[in-house]
N, C-alpha and C positions, 0 to 999 in steps of 0.2 A: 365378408370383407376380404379382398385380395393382398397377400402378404407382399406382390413387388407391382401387379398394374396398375398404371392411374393412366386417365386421358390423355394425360402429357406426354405418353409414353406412346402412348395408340399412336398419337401425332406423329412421333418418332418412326412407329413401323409404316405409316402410309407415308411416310418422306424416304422411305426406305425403298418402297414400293415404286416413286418416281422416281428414283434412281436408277435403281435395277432394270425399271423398262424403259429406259432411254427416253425419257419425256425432259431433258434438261438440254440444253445445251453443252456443245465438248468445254466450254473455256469455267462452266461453271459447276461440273462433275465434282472436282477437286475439292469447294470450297462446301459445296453441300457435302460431299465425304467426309471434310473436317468438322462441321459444325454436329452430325449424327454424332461420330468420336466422343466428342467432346460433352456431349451428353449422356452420354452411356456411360463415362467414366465420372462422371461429377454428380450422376444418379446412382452409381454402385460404390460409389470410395467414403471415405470417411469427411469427406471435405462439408462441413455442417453450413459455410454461409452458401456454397454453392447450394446444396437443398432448398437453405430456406428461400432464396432466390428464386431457383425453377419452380418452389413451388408455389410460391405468390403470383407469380407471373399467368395471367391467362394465355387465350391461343394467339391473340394480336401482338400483345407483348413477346411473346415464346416466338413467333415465327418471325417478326419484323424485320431482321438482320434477312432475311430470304428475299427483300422484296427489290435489293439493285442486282439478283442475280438474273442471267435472262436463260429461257425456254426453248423449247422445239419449234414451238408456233410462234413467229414473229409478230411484234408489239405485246407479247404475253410474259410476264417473269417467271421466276420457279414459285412467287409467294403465289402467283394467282392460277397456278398449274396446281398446285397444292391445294388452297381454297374448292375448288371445282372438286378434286376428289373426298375431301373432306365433307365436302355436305352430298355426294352420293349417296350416303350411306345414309341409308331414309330409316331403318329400321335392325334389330335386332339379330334379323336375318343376315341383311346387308355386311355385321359385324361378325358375323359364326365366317360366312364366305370369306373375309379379307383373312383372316387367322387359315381357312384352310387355302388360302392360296401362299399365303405367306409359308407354311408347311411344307410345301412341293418346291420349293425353293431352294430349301434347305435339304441336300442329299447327301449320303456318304459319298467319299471322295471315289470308290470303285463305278457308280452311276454316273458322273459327274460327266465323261465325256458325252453319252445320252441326254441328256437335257439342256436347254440354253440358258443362259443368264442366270445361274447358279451360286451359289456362298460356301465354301468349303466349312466344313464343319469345325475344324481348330481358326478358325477367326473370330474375334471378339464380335464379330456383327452377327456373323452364325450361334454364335451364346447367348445375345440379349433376345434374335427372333424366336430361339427354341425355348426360353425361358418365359417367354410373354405367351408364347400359343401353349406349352404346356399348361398353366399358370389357368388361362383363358380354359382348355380343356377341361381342369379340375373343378373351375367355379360354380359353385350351384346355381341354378333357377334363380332364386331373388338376389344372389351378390352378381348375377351379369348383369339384370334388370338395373340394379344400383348403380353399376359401371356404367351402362348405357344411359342414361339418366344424369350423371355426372359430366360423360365424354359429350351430352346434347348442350348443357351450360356451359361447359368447357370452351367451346367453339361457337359459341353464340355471338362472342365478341368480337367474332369476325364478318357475321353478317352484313352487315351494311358492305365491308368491301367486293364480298362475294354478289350480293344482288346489282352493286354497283358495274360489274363485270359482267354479270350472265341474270339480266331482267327476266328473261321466260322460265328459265329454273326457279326462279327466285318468286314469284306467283302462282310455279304451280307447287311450288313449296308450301309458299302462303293459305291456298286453297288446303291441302290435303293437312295443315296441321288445324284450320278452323275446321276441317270433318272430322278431324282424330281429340278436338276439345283439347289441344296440347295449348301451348302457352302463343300470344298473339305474335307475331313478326316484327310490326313496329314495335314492341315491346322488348325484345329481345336487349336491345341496349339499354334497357334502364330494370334488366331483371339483377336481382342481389347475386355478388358474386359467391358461391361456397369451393368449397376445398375438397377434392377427395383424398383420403391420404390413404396410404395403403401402411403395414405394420411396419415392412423397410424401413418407409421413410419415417416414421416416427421414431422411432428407434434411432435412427441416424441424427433427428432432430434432438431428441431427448438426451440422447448420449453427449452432444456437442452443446446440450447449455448443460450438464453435469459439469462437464470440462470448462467451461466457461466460469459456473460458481465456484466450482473446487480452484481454479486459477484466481480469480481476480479476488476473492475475498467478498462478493457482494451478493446481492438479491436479484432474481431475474423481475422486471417489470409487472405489474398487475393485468396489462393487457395481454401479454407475453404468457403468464400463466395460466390466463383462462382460454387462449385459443391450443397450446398446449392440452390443457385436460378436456375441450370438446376435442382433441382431435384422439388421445387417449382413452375417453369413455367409449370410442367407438372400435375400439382393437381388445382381441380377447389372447391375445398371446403373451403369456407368465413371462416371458425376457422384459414386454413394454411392461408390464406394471410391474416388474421389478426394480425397473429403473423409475417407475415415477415415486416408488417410494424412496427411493434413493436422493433424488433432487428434493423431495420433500422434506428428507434428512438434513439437507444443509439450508434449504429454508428455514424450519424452524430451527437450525443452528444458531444463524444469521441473526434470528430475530430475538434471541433469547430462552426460547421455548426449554428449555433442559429435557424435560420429561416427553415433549413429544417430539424431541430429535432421540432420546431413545428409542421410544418406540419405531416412527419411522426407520430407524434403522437396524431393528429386529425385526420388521416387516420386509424388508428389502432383501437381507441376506435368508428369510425364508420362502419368499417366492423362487429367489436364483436356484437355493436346493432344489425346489420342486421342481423347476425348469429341465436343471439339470439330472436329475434323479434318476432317470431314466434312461441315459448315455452312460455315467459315470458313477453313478452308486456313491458310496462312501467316501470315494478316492478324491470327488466333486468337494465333500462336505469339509475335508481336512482345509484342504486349499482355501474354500472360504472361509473357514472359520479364521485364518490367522488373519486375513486382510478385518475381518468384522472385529478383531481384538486393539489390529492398527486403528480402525478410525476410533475405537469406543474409548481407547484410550488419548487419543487425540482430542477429542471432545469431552471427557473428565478434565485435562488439564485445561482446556477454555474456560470452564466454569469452576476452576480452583480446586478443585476436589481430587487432589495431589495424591491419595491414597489410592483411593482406587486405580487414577493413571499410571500410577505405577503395576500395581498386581495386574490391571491388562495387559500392560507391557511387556510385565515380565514373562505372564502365556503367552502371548503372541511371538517372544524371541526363542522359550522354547519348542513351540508346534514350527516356526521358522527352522530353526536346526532338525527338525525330525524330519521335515520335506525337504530339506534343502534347496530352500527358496532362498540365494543368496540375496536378491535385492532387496527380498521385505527384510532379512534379517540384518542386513546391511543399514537399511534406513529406522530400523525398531532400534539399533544400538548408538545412531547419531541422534535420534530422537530421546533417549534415554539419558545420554551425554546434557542434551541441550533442558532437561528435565531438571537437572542436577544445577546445572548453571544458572537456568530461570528460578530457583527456590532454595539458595543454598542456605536456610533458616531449618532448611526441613531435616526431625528428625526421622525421617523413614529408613530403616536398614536398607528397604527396598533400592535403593541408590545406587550399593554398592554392588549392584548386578553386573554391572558393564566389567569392573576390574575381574570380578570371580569367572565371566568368562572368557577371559585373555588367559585363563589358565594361571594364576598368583595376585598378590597383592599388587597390582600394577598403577600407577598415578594417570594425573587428565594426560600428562603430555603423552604419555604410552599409548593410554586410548586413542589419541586423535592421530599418532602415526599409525595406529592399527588399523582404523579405517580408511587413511589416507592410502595406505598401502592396499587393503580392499580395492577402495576406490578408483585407483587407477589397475588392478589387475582386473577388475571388470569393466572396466571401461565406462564408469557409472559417473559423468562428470557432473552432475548436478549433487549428487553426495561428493567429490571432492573439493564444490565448491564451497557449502555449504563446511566441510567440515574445517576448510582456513578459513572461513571466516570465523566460524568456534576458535580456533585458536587464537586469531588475532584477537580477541573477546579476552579469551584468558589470560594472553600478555600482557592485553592491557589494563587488565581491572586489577591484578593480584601485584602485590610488595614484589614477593620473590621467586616471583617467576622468570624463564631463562630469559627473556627477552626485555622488552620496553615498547614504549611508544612509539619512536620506527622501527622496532621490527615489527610492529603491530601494521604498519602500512606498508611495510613490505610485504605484509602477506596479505592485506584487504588489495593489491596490487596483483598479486599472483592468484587470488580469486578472480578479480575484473579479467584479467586475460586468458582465462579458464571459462570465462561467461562470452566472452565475443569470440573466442576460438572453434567454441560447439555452439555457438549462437543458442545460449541460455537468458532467453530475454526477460522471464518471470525474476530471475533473480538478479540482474542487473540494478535495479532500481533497492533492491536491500544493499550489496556493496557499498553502490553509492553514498546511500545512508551512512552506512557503517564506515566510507571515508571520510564525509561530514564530519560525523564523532570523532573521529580522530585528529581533523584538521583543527578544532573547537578546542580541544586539550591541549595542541601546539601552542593556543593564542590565536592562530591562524581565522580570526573570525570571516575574513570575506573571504575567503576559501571556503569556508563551511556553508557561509550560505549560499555560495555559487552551486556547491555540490546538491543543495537542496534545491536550486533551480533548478538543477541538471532532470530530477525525478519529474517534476513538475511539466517542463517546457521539452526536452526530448522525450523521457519513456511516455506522458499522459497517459491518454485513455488506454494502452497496453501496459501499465504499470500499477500490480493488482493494487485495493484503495486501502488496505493495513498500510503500504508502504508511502500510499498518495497522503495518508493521513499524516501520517509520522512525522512525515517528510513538511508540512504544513503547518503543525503544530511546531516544531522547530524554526520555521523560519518566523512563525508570528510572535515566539517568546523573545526571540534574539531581538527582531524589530523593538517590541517593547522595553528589551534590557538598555536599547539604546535613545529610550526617553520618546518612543511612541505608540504610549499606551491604544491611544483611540485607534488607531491604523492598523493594529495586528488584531485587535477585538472586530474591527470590520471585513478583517479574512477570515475570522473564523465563523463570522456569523453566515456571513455568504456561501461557505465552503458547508454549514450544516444538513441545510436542504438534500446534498447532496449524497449524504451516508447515511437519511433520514433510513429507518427502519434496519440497518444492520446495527446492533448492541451493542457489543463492544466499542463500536468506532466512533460513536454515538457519545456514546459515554466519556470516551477518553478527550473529543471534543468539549463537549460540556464540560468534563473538567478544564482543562485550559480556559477557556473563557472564566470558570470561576477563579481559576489564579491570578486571570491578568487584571478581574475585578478586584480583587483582593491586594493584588498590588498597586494597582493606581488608588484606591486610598488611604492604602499606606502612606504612599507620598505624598497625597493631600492631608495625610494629618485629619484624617475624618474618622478617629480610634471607632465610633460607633458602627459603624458601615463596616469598615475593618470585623471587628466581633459578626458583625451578622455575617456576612460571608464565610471570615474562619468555621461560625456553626454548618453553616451550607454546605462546603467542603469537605467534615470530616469523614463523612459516607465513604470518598474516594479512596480513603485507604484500603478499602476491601473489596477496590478493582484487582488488585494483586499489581499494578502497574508501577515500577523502579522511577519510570524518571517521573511518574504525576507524584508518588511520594515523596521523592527528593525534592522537589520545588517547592511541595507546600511546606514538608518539613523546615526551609528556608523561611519563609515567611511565618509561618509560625513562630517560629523565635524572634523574628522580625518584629512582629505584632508585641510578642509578652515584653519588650528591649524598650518599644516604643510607649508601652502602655507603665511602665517601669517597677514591673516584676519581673526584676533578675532573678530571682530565687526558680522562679517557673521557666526561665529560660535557659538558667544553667540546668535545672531538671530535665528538661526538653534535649539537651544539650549531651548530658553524661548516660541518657537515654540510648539517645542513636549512637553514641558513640562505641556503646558495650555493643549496639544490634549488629554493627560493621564491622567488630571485632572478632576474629577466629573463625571466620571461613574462608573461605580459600578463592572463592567465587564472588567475593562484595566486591564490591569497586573501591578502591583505596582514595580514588580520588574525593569519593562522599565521603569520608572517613578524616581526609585532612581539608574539607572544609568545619566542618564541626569541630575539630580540631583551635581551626583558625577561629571560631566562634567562640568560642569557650575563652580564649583568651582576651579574646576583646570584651568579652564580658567581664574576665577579671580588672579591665583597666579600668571600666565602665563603674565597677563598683569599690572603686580607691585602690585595691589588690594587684596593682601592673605587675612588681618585683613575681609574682604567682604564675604572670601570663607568657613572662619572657622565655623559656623554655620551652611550653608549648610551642607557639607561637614557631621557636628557633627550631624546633624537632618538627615540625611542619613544615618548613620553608625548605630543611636539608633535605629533607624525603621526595619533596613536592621538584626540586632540581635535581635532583638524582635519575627521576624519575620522565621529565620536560614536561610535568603539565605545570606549561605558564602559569593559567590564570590563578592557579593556586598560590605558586610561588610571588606573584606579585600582591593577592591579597594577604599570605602571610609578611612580607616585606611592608605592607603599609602599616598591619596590624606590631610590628616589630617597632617599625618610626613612631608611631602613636603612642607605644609603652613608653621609648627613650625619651620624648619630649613630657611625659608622665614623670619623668623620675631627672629631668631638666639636661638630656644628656643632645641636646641639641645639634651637637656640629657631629655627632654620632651618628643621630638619625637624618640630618642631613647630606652626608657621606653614604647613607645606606639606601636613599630613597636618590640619589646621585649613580652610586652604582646601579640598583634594577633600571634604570636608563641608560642605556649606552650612547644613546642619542647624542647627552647632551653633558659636554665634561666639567672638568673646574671651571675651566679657563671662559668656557660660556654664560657659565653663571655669572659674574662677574660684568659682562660686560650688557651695560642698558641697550634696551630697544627690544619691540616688538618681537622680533626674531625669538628673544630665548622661547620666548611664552611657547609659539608656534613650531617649537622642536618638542620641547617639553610634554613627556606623556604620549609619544608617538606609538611606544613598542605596549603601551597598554590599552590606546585604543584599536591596536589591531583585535583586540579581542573584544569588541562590543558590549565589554560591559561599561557602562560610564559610570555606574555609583564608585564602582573602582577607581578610576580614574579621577570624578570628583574628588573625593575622601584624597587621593595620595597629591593631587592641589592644596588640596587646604591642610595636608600634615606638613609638605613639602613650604607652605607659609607659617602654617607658627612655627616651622624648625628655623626659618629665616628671622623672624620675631624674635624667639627667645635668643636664637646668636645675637644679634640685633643688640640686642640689653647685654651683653656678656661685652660690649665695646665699650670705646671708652663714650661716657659722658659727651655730646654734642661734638662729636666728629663727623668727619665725611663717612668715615666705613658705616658709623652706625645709622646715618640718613639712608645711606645706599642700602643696606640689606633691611632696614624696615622699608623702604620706597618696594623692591621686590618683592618682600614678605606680601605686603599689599596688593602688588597686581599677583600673585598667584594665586590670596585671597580670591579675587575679584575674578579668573579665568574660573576656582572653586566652581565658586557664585552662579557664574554662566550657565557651567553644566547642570549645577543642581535645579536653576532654573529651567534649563530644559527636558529636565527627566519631572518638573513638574514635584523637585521634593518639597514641602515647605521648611519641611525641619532642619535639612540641610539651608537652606538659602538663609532661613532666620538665623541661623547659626554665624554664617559667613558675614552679614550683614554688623550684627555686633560686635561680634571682632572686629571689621572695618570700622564701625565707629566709634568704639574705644585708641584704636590706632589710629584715627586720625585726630583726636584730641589728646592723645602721648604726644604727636607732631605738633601741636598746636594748630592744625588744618580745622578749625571749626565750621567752617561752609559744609565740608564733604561730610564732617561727621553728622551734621544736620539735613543731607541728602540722605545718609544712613540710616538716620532715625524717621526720615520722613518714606523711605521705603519699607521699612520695616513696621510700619502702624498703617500704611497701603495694604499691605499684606496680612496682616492680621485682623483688621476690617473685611476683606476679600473672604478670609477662611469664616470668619463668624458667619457671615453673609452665603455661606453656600451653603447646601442642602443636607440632610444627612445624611442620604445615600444616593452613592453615585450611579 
């Protein structure tokens, strides 16, 4: 098997050959000059789709672009000047000749005046012809035969143009291959096309889906890896099968496989020694051994096994400092960093690797200038991006840290222009993300999910599918949070197919779909279905995944609140709340939502005066810090206590303030309008249960003022008549997030309040919606 000729190639030295002997015309010299270029360089460089291209391509397709050039002989092109010398070559012989003439061609520069139509020997076109006739000189007896045999299918699919051009050639062609029992002529275009590859090109191929899986996070195709391994089973050189076991490596990564992605990739870095063994002794084996400790510890932490990824780690930073291989040691200590922050539960000493080698007891922010300072004195811009975006992580998730949440986008900012400055496209589409998060914690909801457009519809199919996922799974929970269950369960189910066999992504999918089932019947009030899914789900906690925990961990409490064991929910509750406690790496913001739970659970169970401090140590922390949405549900959870304990025009004043929107003076005055201010700055953040909930706290504070009036006056018509339609705006929303328990809620209230009015009509609409509805739910299935 020849390690660089293929037919395609052959093609190349007889188009070389019409050049040189002046068989072209002058105005089309130029363009065939370029086209030869252009393939010498796109067959020797690392450029993988160009390969896969030339080499799919047979002769008709390869030479096509030849056929508007014109020739020496008029009415003839360069394509059918070419054709013509192409099928000269009857025979084996025919093929030994064209290599020794192509040989004579090629002289040292001192001969050079002696001979005509010559190639100096430092030109690129003098190094592909010396390299194919050496190449061609070395090959044994049966790997020419093979070539010759390839190079005859090769060009087959050019016949018909050729006999359609030169008829008498082309019959006694015809003859001499029915005396030689070769393959028929008319047959020629309906024979199977195969492939010759030579080791180059596999290797160049191999290497470039390597880069491909190691990039985008996915699986290469079924079809894709079986003409791959036919074209690998036929090369015997230790570089291609060490690379196949290498992509085998991230196959069974991809797929789950644990034990035979280690293997695969102790197979890999033991063919590479062999390979190399022989050049570089030892000196070979150090080198690879750190890279083999980078991935194995890479591939521990995908499958949770945090122990071990660390003690790889740890070898591979120090054989990194013994070789001083800055960039692997550079990336094993951002990798280490980012270890620490994905698991800060863990008690491993191993952790504290990164501060011991900064030389003292040094903190995150030290590390991440340490690297930053790395990073830009090597110029290594993909670790500087990567390592502001760790910090903006760390600003943002930690109480007391130097920064906040814009300075957290200040620096996911100065990442993004760090990623289009060096044009870093793989990481473009994580920023992004990591803007999203940050625009979500403003309140900033349709910013957040623009930025998750952003991954979708600019970066696609170049935006590896961890980040395609992520970025999905975010937009379909949001849709949902804003009361469309069915329509984000419809994106993710279409969106499955499509990470079908990579594990992780797989999973993380399937979990979301089980939350958002979980959640829509919550809200139907279907507690049964509810329980089967909660069982369904509990598996997901030992993906290791932060945000599919925190969500369920939501609804879980959700479920035991609605099933009305508060006892289990405040357990659930004081639970997470220790697990968020004292590290340094949790996110604060899951930390003052369970906060905000726990108090509302105290109002839930007659104890408000218990939740009011919670609740208020939530709310100050939660503005200190600007994540909204917190600060609005501890604000709702705060008006819901005061109207618990009758402090009504308190909590009216206080669910007045978290609106800026909408002042005294508009309360006050009737019409449509208030409604349609009211609640502006909390549906920027898409959650409408929020929203709903601070409607209907926002009307019994109206209510209970309402009765604090006097006795059959106007004030107190006017703020029950209010009370009532904020009721009823409630109502809407809850209606449309599909709660029941919410709307039955809003509904009774309405129809006790409008029989305190004497309005008996409406109150008898009230009760006649509310037994609609409660017939509807008896009537629906058990599980959704």
């Amino acid at each position: 098997m020849a390690r660089y000729l293929t037919p395609a190639r052959i093609g190349l030295l007889i188009l070389t050959e019409q050049y040189l002997s002046g068989h072209l015309a002058s105005g089309a010299r130029l363009k065939v000059l370029s086209f030869i270029a252009s393939h010498i360089v796109a067959s020797t460089g690392n450029d993988g789709q160009a390969a896969v291209i030339s080499l799919d391509a047979d002769a008709a397709d390869f030479l096509s672009s030849l056929s508007g050039l014109p020739s020496d002989v008029p009415g003839r092109t360069a394509h059918d000047a070419l054709l013509q010398r192409l099928w000269k070559l009857d025979g084996l012989d025919a093929l030994h000749t064209l290599f020794e003439v192509m040989n004579q061609i090629v002289t040292p520069a001192s001969e050079s005046e002696h001979t005509q139509k010559q190639v100096s020997r430092a030109s690129p076109l003098s190094q592909f012809i010396r390299r194919c006739s050496v190449e061609f000189t070395r090959l044994q007896f049966a790997d020419s035969q093979q070539l010759w045999a390839a190079f005859v299918s090769w060009r087959s699919s050019t016949y018909d143009s050729w006999a359609q051009r030169n008829p008498d050639d082309a019959a006694r062609y015809k003859q001499g291959a029915e005396a030689m029992n070769e393959h028929q002529p008319t047959k020629l275009r309906d024979a199977e096309e195969g492939h010759y590859m030579s080791a180059e090109d596999t290797n160049d191929l191999i290497t470039f889906s390597v880069h491909h899986l190691q990039r985008m996070g996915t699986r290469a195709p079924e079809a894709m890896r079986q003409k791959l391994q036919s074209w690998i089973s036929e090369q015997s050189d230790s570089s291609v099968q060490s690379l196949q076991h290498f992509m085998a490596f991230f196959e069974h990564w991809r797929s789950g496989q644990y034990t035979m992605a280690l293997e695969s990739l102790h197979r890999y870095f033991d063919y590479s020694l062999i390979g190399k063994s022989s050049s570089s002794g030892s000196e070979t084996m150090r080198v690879y051994y750190q890279y083999a400790l980078l991935h194995l510890s890479v591939l521990h932490a995908d499958f949770d096994c945090w122990e071990e990824s660390v003690e790889a780690m740890d070898e591979c930073i120090a054989t990194a400092r013994e070789n001083q291989d800055t960039a692997c040691l550079n990336f094993a200590l951002s990798w280490l960093l980012h270890l620490r922050q994905a698991k800060p539960d863990n008690r491993i000493s191993g952790f504290g690797s990164v501060s011991g080698l900064l030389g003292g007891a040094a903190g995150e922010h030290d590390e991440i200038s340490f690297l930053k300072g790395k990073a830009r004195e090597t110029k290594h811009w993909s670790l500087l991006s990567s390592t502001l975006l760790e910090e903006a992580k760390l600003d943002m998730y930690t109480v007391f840290a130097n920064g906040s949440t814009p300075k957290s986008i200040e620096l996911v900012t100065q990442s993004g222009f760090v990623n289009l400055q060096h044009d870093l496209g793989t990481l473009m589409p994580a920023t992004t993300l990591f803007e999203g998060a940050t625009y979500d914690r403003l309140g900033q909801g349709h910013l957040a999910s623009r930025a998750h457009d952003i991954v979708k519809f600019v970066h696609g199919d170049q935006a590896p599918f961890s980040d395609r996922t992520r970025s999905l799974c975010r937009t379909a929970y949001g849709v949902a949070q804003s009361g469309r269950c069915s329509v984000a369960l419809d994106m993710l189910q279409e969106f499955l197919p499509v990470i079908r066999g990579v594990l992780k992504l797989e999973q993380r999918v399937t979990g979301f779909i089980g939350l958002l089932q979980l959640m829509k019947s919550l809200r139907s009030e279907n507690l049964g279905a509810a329980a089967h899914y909660h069982s369904q789900l509990i598996p997901i906690r030992a993906l290791g995944d932060p945000e599919l925990d925190f969500e369920f961990n939501l609804l879980e409490i959700d479920l035991f609140i609605r099933q009305g064991d508060l006892d289990a929910a405040m357990k659930a509750v004081n639970k997470h709340i220790k697990q968020t406690a004292g590290h340094s790496a949790g996110d604060i913001a899951q930390r003052l939502h369970f906060l905000v739970l726990k108090s509302t659970i105290f109002a839930l169970s007659g104890q408000a005066t218990k939740g009011f401090s919670i609740a208020l140590r939530a709310a100050s922390t939660a503005s200190r810090l600007n994540l909204v949405p917190c600060v609005l549900e501890a604000i709702g959870a705060l008006a819901t206590i005061l109207n618990d304990v009758s402090e009504f025009e308190a909590a009216k004043r206080l669910l007045d303030a978290a609106l800026p929107m909408v002042g005294q003076r508009d309360l006050v005055v009737e019409g449509v309008d208030v409604l349609t201010t009211f609640g502006e700055q909390m549906l920027e953040t898409r959650h409408s249960k929020v929203t709903a909930q601070a409607f209907v706290t926002s009307g019994e504070a109206q209510i209970g003022f309402a009765g604090m009036c006097a006795p059959g006056s106007s004030d107190q018509a006017l703020q029950a008549m209010q009370g009532d339609k904020l009721i009823e705006r409630g109502r809407g929303l809850y209606a449309r997030l599909e709660d029941v328990s919410g709307v039955l809620e809003c509904l009774v209230i309405r129809s006790r309040l409008a029989r305190w009015r004497g309005d008996e009509p409406c109150a008898e609409q009230a009760d006649a919606q509310y037994e609609q509805l409660l017939a509807h739910q008896e009537a629906s299935p058990e599980l959704v």
